[in-house]
N, CA, C, O and CB atoms as a CASP TS submission, in Angstrom:
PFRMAT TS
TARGET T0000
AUTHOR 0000-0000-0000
METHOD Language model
MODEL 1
PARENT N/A
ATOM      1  N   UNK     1     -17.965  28.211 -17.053  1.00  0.00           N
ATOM      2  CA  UNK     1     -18.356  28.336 -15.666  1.00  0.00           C
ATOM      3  C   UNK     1     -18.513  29.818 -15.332  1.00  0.00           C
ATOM      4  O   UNK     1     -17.824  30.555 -16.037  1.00  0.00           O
ATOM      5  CB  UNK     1     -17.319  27.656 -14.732  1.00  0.00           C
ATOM      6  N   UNK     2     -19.058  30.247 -14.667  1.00  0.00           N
ATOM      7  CA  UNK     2     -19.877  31.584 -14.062  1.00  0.00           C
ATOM      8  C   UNK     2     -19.261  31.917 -13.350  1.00  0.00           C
ATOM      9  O   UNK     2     -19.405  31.326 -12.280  1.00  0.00           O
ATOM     10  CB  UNK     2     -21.113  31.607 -13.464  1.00  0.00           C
ATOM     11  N   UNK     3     -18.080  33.132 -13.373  1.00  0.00           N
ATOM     12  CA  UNK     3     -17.660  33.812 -12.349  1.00  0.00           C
ATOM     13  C   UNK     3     -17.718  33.509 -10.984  1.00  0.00           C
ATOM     14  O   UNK     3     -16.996  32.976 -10.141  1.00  0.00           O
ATOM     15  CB  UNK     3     -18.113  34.731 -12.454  1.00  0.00           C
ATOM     16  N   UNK     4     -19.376  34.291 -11.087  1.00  0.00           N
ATOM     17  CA  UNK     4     -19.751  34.456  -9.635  1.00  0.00           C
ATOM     18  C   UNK     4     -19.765  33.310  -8.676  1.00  0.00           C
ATOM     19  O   UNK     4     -19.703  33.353  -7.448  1.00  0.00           O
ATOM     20  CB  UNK     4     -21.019  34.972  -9.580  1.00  0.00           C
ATOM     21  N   UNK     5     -19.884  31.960  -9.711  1.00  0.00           N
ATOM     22  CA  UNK     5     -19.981  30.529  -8.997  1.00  0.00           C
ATOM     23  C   UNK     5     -18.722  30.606  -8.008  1.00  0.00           C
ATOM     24  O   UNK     5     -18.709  30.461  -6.786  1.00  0.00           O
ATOM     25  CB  UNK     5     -19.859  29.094 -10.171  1.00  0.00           C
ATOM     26  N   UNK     6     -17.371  30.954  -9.141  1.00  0.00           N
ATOM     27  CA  UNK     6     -16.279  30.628  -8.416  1.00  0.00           C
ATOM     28  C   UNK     6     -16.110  31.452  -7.405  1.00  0.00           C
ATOM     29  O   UNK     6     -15.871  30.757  -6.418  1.00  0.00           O
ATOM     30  CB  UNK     6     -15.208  30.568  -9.106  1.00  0.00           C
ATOM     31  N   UNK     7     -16.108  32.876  -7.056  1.00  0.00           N
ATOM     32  CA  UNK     7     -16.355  33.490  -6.347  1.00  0.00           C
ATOM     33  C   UNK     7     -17.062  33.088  -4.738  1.00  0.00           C
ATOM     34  O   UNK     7     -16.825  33.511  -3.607  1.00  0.00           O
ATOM     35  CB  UNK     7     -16.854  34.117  -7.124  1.00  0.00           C
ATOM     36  N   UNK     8     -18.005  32.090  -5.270  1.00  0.00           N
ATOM     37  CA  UNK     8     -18.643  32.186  -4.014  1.00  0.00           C
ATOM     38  C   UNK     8     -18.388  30.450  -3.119  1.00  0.00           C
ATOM     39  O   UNK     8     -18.806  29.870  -2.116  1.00  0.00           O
ATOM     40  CB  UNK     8     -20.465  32.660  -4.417  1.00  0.00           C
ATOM     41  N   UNK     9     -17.549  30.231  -4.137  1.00  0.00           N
ATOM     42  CA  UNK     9     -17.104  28.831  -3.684  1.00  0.00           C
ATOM     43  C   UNK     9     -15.456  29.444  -2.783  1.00  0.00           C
ATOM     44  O   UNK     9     -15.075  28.885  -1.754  1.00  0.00           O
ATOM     45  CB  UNK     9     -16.845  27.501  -5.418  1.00  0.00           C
ATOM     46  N   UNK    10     -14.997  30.150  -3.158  1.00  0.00           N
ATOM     47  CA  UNK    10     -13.378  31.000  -2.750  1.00  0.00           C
ATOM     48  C   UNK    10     -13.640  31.601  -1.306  1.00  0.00           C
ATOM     49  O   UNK    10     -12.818  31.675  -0.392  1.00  0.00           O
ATOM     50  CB  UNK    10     -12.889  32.581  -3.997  1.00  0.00           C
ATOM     51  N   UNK    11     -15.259  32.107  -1.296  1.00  0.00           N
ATOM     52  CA  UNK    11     -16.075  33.213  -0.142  1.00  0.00           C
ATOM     53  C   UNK    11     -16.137  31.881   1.065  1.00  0.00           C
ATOM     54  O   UNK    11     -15.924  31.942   2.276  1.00  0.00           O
ATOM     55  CB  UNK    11     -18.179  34.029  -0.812  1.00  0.00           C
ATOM     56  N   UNK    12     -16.445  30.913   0.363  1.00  0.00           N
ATOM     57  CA  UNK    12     -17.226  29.943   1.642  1.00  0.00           C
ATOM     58  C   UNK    12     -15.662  29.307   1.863  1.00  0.00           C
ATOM     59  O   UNK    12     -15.189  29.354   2.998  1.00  0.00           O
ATOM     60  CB  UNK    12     -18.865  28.469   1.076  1.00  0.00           C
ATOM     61  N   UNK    13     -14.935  28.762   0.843  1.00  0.00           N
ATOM     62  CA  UNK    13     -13.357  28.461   1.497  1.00  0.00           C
ATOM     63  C   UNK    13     -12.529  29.081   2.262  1.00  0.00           C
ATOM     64  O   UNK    13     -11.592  28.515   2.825  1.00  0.00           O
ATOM     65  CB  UNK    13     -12.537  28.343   0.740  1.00  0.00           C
ATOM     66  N   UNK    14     -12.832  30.498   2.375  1.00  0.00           N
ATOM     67  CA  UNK    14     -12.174  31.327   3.291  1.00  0.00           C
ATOM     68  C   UNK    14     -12.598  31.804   4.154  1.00  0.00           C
ATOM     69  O   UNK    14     -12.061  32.646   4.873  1.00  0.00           O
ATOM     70  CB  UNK    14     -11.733  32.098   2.958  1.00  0.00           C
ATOM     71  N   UNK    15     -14.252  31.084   4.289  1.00  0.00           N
ATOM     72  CA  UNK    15     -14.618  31.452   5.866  1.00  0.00           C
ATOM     73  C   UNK    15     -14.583  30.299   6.268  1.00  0.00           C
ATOM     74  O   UNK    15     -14.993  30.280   7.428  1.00  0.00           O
ATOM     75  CB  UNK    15     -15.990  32.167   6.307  1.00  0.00           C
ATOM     76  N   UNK    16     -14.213  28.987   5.797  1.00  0.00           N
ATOM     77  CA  UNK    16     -14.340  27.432   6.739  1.00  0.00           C
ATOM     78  C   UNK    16     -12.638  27.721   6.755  1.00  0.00           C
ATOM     79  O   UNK    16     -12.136  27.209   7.755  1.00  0.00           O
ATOM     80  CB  UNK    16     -15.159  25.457   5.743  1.00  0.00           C
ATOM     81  N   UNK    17     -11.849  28.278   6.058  1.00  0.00           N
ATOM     82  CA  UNK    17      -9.930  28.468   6.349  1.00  0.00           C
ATOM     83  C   UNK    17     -10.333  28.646   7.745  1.00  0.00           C
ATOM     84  O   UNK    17     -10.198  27.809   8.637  1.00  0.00           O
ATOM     85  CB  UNK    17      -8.746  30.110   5.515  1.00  0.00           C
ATOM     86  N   UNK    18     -10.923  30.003   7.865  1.00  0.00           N
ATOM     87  CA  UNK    18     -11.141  30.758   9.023  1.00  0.00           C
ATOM     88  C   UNK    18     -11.205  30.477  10.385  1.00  0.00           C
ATOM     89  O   UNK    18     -10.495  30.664  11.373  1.00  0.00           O
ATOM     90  CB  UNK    18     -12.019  31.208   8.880  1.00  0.00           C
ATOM     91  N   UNK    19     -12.737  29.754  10.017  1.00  0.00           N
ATOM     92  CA  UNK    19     -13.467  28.816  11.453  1.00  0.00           C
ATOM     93  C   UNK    19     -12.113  27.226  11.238  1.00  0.00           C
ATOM     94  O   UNK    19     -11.808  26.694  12.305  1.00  0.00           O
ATOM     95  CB  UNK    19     -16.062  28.102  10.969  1.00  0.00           C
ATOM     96  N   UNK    20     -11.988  27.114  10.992  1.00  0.00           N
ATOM     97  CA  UNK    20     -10.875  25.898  11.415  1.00  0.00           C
ATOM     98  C   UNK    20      -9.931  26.661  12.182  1.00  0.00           C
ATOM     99  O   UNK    20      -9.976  26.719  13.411  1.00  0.00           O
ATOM    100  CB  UNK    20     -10.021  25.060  10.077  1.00  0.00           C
ATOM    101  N   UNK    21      -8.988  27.309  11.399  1.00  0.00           N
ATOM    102  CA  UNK    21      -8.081  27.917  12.539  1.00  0.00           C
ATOM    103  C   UNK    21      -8.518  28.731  13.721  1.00  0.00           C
ATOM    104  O   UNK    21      -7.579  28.866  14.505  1.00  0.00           O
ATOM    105  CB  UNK    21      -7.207  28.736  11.963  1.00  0.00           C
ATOM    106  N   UNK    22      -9.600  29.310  14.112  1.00  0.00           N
ATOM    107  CA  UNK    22     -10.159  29.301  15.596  1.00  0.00           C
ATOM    108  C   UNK    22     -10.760  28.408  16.003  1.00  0.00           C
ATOM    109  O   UNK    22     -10.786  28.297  17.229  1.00  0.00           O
ATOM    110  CB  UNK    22     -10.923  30.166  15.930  1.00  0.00           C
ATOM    111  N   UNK    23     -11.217  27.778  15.491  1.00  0.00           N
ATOM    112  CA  UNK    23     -11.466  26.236  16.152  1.00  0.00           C
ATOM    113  C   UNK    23     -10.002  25.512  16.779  1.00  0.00           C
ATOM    114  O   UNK    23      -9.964  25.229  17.977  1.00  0.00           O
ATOM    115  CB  UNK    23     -12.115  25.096  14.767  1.00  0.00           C
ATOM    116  N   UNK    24      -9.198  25.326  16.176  1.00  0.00           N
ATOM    117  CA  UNK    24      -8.050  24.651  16.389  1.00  0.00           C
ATOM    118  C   UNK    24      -7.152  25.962  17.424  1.00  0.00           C
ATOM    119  O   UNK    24      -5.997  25.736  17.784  1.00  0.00           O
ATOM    120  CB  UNK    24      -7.314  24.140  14.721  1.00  0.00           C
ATOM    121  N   UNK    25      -7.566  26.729  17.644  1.00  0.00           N
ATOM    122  CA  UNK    25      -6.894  27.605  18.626  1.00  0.00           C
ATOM    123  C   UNK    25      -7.402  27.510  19.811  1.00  0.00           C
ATOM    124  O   UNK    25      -6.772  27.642  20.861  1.00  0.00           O
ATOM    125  CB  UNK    25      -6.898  28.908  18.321  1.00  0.00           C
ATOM    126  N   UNK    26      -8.571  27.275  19.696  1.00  0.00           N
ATOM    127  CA  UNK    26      -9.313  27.176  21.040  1.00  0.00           C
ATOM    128  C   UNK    26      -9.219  25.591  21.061  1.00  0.00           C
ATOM    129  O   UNK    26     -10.351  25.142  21.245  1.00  0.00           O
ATOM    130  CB  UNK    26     -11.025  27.895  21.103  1.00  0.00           C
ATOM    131  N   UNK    27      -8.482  24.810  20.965  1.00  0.00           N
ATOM    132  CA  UNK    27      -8.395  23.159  21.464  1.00  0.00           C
ATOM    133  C   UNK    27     -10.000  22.463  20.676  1.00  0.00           C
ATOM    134  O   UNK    27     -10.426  21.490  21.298  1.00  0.00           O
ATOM    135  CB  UNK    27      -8.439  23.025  23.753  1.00  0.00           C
ATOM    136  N   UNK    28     -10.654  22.779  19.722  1.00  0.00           N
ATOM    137  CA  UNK    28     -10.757  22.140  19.533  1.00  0.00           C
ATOM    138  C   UNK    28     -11.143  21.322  17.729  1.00  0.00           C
ATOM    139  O   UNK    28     -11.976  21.413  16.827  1.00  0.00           O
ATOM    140  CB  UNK    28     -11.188  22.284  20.496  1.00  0.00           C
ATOM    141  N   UNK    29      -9.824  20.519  18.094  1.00  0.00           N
ATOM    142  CA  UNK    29      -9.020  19.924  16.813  1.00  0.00           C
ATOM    143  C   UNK    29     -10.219  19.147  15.694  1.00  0.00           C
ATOM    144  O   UNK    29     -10.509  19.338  14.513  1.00  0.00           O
ATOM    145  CB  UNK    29      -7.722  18.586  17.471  1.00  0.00           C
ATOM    146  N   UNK    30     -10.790  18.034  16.944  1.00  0.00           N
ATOM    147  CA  UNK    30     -12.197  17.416  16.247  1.00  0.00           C
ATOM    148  C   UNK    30     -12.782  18.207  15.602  1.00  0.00           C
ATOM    149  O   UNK    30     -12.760  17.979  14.392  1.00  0.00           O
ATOM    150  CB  UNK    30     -13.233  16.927  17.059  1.00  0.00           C
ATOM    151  N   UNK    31     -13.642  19.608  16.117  1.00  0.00           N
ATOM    152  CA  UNK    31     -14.394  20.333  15.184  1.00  0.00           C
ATOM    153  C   UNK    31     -14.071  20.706  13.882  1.00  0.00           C
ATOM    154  O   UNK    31     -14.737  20.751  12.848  1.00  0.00           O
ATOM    155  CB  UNK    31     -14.650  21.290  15.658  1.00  0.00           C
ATOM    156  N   UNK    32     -12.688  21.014  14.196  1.00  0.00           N
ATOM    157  CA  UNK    32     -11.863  22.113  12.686  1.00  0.00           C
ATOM    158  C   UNK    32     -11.608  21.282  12.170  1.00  0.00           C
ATOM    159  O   UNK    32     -11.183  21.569  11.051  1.00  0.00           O
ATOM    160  CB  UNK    32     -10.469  23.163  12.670  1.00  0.00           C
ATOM    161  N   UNK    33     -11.647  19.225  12.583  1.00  0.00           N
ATOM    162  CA  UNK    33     -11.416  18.200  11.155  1.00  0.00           C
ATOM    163  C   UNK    33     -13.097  18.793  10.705  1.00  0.00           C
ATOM    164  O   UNK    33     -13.241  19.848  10.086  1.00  0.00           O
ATOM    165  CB  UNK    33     -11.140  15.836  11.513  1.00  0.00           C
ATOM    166  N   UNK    34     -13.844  18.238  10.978  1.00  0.00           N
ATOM    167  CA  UNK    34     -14.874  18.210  10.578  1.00  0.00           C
ATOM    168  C   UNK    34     -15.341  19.227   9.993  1.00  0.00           C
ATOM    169  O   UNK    34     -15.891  18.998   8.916  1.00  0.00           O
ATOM    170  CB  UNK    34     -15.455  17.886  11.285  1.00  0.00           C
ATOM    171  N   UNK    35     -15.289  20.756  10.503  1.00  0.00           N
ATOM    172  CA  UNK    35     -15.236  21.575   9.166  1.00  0.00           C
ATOM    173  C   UNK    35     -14.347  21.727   7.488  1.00  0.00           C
ATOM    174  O   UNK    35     -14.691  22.249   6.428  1.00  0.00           O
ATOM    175  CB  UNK    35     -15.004  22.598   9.733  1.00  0.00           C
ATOM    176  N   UNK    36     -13.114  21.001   7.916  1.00  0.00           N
ATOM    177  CA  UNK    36     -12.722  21.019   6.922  1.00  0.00           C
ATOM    178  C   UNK    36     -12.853  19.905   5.464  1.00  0.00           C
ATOM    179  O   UNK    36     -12.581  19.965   4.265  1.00  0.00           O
ATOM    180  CB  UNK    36     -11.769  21.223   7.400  1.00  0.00           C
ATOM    181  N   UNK    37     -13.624  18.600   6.731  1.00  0.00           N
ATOM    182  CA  UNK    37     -14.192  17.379   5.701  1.00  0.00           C
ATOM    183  C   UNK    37     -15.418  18.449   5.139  1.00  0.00           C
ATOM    184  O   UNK    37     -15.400  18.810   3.963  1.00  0.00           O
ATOM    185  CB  UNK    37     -14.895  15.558   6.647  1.00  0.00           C
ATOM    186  N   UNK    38     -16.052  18.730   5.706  1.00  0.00           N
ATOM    187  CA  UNK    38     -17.060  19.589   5.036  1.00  0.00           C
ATOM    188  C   UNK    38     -17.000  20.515   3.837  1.00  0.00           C
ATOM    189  O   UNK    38     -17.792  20.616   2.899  1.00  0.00           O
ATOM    190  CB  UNK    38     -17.426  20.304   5.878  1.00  0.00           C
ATOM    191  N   UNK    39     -15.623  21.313   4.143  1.00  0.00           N
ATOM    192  CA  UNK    39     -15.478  22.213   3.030  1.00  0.00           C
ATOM    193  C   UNK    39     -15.336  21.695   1.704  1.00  0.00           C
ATOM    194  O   UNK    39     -15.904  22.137   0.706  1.00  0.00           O
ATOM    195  CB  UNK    39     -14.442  22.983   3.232  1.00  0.00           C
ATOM    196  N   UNK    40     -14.376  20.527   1.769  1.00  0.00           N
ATOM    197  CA  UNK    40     -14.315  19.202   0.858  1.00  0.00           C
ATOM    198  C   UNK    40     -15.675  18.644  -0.088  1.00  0.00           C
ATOM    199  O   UNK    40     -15.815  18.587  -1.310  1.00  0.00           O
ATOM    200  CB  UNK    40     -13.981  17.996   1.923  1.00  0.00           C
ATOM    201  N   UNK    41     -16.464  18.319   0.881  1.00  0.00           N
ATOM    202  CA  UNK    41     -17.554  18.046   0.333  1.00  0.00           C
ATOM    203  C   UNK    41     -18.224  18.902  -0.189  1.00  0.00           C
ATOM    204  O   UNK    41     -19.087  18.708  -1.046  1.00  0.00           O
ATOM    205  CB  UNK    41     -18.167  17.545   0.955  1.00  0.00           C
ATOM    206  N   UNK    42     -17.910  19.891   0.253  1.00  0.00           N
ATOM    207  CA  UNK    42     -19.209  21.378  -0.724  1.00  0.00           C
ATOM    208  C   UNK    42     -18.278  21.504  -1.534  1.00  0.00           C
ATOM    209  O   UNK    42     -18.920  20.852  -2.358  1.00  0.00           O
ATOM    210  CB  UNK    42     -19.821  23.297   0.060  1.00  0.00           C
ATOM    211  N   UNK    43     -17.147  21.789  -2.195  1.00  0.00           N
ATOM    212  CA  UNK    43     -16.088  22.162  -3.021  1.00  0.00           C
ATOM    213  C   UNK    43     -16.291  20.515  -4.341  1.00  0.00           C
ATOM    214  O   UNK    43     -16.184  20.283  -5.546  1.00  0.00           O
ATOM    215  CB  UNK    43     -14.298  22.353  -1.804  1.00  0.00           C
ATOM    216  N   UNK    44     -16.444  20.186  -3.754  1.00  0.00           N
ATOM    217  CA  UNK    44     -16.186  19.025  -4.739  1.00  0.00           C
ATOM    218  C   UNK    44     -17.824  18.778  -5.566  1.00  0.00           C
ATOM    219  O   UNK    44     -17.950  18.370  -6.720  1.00  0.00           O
ATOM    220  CB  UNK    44     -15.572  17.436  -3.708  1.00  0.00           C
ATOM    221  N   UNK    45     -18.740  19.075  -4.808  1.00  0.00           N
ATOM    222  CA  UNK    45     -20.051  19.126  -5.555  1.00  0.00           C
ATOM    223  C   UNK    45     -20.463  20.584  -5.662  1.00  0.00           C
ATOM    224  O   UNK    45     -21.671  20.663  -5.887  1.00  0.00           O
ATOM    225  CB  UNK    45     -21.205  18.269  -4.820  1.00  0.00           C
ATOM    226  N   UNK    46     -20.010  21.471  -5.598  1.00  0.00           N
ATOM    227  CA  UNK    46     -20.173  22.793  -6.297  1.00  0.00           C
ATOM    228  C   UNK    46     -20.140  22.555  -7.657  1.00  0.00           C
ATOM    229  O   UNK    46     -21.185  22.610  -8.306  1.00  0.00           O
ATOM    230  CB  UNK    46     -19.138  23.816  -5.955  1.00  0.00           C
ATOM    231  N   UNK    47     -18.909  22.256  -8.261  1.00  0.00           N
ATOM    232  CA  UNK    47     -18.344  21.867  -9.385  1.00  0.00           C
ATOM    233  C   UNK    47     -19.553  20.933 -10.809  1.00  0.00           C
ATOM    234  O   UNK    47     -19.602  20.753 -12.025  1.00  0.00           O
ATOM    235  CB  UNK    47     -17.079  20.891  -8.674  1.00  0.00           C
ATOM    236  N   UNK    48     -20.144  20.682  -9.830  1.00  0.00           N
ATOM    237  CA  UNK    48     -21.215  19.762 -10.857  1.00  0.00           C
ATOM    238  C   UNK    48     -22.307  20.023 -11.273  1.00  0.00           C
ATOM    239  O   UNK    48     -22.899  19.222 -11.996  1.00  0.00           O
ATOM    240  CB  UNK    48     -21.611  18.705 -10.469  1.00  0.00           C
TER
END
């Protein structure tokens, strides 16, 4: 696997960490699930 792949899968996990926890600071909880089902789904088909 290619470095840079992982790299940029770590880049996008730590900007959806990010936007969830200001999402969830500002009340709203729904959004920051849904970014984080998301991150899920790109993380899991990166891989393939």
């Amino acid at each position: 696997m290619d470095i840079d792949l992982l790299f940029k899968i770590a880049g996008i996990g730590i900007i959806i960490a990010v936007l969830h926890q200001i999402l969830t600071k500002a009340g709203r909880e729904d959004q920051a699930m849904m970014t984080s089902l998301a991150r899920n789904d790109y993380c899991s088909y990166s891989y393939h």
